[in-house]
mmCIF file of the C-alpha atoms, coordinates in Angstrom:
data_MODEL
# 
_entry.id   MODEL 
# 
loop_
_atom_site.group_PDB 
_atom_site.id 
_atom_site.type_symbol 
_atom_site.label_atom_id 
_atom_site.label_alt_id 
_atom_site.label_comp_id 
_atom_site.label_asym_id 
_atom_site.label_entity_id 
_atom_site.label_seq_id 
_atom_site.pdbx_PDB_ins_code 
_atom_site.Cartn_x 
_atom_site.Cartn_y 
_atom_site.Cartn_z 
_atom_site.occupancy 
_atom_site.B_iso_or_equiv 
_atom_site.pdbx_formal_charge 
_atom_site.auth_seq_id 
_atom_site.auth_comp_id 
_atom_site.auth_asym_id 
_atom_site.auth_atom_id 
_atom_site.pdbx_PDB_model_num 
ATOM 1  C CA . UNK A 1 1  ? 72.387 23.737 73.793 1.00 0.00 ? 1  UNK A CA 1 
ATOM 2  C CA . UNK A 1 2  ? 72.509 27.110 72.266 1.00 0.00 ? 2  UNK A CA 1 
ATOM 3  C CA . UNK A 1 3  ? 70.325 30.668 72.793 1.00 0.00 ? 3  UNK A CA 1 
ATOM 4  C CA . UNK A 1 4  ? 69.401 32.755 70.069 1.00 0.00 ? 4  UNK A CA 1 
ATOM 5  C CA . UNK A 1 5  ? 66.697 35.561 70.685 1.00 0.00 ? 5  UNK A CA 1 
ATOM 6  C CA . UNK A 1 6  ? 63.688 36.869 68.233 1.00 0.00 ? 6  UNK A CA 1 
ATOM 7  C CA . UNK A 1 7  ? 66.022 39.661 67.874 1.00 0.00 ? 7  UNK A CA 1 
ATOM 8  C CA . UNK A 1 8  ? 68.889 38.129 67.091 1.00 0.00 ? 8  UNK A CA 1 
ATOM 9  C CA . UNK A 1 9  ? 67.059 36.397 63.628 1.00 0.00 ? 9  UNK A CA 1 
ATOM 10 C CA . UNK A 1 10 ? 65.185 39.055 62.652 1.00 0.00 ? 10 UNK A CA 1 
ATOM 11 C CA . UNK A 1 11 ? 62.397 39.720 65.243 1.00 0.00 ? 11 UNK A CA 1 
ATOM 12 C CA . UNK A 1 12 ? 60.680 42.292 67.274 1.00 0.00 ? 12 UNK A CA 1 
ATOM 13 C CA . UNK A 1 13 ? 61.168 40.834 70.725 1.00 0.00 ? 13 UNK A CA 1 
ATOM 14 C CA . UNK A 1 14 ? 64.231 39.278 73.159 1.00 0.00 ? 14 UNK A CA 1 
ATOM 15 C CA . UNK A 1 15 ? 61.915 35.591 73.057 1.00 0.00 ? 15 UNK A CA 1 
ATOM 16 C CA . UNK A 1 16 ? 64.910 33.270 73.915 1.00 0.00 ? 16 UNK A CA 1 
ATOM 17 C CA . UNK A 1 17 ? 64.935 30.118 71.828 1.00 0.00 ? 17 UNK A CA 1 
ATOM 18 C CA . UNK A 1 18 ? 67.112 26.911 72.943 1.00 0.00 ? 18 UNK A CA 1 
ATOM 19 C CA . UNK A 1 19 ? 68.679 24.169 70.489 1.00 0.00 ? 19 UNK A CA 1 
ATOM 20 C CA . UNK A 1 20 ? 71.322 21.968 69.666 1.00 0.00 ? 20 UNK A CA 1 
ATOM 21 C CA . UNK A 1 21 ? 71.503 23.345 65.854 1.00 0.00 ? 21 UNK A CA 1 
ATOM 22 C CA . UNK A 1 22 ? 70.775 26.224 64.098 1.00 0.00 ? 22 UNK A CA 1 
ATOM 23 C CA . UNK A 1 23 ? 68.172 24.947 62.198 1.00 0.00 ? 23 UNK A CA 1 
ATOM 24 C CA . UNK A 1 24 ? 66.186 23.914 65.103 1.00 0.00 ? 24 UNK A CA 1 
ATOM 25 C CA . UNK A 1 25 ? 66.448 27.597 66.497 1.00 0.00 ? 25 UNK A CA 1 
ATOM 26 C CA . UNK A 1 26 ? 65.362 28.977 63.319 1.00 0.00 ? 26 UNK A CA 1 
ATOM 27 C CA . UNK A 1 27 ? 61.966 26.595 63.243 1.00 0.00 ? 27 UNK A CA 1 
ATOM 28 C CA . UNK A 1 28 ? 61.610 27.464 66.694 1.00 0.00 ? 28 UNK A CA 1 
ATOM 29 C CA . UNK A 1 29 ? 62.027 31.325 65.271 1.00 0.00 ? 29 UNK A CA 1 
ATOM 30 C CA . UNK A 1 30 ? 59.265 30.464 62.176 1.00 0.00 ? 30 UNK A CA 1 
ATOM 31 C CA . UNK A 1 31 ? 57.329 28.537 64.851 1.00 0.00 ? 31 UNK A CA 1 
ATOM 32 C CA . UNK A 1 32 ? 56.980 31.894 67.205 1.00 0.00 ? 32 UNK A CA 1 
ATOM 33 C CA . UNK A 1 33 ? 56.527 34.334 64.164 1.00 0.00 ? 33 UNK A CA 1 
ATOM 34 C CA . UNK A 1 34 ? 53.800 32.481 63.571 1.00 0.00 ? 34 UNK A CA 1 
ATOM 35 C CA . UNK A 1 35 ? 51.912 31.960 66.521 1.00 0.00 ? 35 UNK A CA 1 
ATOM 36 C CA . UNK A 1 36 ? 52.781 35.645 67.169 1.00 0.00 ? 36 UNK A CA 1 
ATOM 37 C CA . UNK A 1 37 ? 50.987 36.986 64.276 1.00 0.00 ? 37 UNK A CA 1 
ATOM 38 C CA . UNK A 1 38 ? 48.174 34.297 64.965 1.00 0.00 ? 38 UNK A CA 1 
ATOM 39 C CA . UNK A 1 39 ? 47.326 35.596 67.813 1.00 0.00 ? 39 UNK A CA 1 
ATOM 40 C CA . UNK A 1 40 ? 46.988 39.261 67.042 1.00 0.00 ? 40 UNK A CA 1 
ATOM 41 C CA . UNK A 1 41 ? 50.244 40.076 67.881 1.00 0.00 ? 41 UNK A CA 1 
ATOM 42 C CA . UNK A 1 42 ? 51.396 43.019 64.735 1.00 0.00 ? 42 UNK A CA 1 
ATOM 43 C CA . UNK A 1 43 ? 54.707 43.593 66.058 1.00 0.00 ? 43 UNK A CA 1 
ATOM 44 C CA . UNK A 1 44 ? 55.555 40.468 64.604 1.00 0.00 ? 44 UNK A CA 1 
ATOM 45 C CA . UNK A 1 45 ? 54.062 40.845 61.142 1.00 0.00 ? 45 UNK A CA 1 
ATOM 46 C CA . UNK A 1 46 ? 56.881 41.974 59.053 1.00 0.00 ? 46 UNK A CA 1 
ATOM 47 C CA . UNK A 1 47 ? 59.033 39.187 60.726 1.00 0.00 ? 47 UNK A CA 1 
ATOM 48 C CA . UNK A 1 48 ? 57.222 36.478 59.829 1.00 0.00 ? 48 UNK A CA 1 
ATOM 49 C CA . UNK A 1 49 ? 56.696 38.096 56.072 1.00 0.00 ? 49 UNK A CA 1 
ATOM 50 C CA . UNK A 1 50 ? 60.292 37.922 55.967 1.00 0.00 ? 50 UNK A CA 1 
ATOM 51 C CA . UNK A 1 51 ? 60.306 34.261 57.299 1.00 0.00 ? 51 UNK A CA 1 
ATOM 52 C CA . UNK A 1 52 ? 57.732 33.157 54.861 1.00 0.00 ? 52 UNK A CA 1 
ATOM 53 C CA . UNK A 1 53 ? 59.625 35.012 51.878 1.00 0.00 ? 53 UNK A CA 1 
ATOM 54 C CA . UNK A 1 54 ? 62.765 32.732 53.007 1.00 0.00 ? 54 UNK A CA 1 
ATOM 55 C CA . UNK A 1 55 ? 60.810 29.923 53.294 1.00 0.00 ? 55 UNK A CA 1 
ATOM 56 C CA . UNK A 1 56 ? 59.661 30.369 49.507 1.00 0.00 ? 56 UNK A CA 1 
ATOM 57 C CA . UNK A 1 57 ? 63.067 31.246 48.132 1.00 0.00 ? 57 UNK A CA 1 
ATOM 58 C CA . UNK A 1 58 ? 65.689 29.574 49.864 1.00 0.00 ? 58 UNK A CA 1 
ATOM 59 C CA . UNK A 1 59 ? 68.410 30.284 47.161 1.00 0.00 ? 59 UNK A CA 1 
ATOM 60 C CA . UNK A 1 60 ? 67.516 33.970 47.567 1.00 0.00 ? 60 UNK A CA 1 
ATOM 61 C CA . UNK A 1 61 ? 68.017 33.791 51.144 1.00 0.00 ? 61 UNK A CA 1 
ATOM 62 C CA . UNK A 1 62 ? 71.522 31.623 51.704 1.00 0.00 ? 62 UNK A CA 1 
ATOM 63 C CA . UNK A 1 63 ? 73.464 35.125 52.817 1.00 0.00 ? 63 UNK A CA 1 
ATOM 64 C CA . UNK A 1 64 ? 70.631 35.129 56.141 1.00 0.00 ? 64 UNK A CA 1 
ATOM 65 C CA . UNK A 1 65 ? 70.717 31.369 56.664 1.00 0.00 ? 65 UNK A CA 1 
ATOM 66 C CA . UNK A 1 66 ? 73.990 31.358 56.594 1.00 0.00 ? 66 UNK A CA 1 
ATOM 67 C CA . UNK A 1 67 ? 74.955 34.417 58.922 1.00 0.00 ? 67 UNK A CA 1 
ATOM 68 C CA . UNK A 1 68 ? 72.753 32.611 61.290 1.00 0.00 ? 68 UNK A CA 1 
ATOM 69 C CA . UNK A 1 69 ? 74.765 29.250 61.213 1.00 0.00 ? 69 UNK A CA 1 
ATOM 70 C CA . UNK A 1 70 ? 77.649 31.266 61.725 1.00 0.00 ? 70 UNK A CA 1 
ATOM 71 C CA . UNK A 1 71 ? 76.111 33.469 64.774 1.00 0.00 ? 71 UNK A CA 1 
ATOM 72 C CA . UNK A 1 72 ? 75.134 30.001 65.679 1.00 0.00 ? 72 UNK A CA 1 
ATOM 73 C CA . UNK A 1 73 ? 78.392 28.723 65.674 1.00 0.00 ? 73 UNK A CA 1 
ATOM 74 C CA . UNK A 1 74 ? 79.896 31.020 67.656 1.00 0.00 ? 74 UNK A CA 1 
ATOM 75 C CA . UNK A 1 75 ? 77.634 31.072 70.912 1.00 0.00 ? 75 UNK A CA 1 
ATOM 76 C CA . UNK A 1 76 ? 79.228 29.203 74.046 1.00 0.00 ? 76 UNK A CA 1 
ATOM 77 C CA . UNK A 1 77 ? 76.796 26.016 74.604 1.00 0.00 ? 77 UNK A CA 1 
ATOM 78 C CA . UNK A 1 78 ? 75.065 26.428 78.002 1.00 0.00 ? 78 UNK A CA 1 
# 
């Protein structure tokens, strides 16, 4: 298990998110952006544009995925 914060993919806020893989913390990452922005919260709102745009064009955004795999990598496990 692995900790990545809001901040540390892109957010506003130090929102700790916990996972065995990257790609769990970054759908727990797309999974706060959005609730975020749901509930009113602006701060948030060019985030999860950003998120969305990745989610659209996944080829365009292989430099982000990857540097998070990598920051990923590189935590200690808890």
């Amino acid at each position: 298990m692995k900790t990545m914060t809001c901040r540390d993919l892109g957010g506003p806020c130090t929102l700790e998110h916990r996972a065995d893989s990257a790609d769990a913390i970054i759908q727990a990452q797309d999974r706060h952006l959005r609730d975020a922005v749901k509930s009113g919260d602006t701060t948030h709102q060019e985030a999860r544009d950003a998120m969305k745009g990745r989610w659209l064009h996944p080829k365009k955004s292989l430099d982000w995925y990857n540097g998070v795999k990598n920051a990923f990598a590189a935590l200690p496990a808890a």
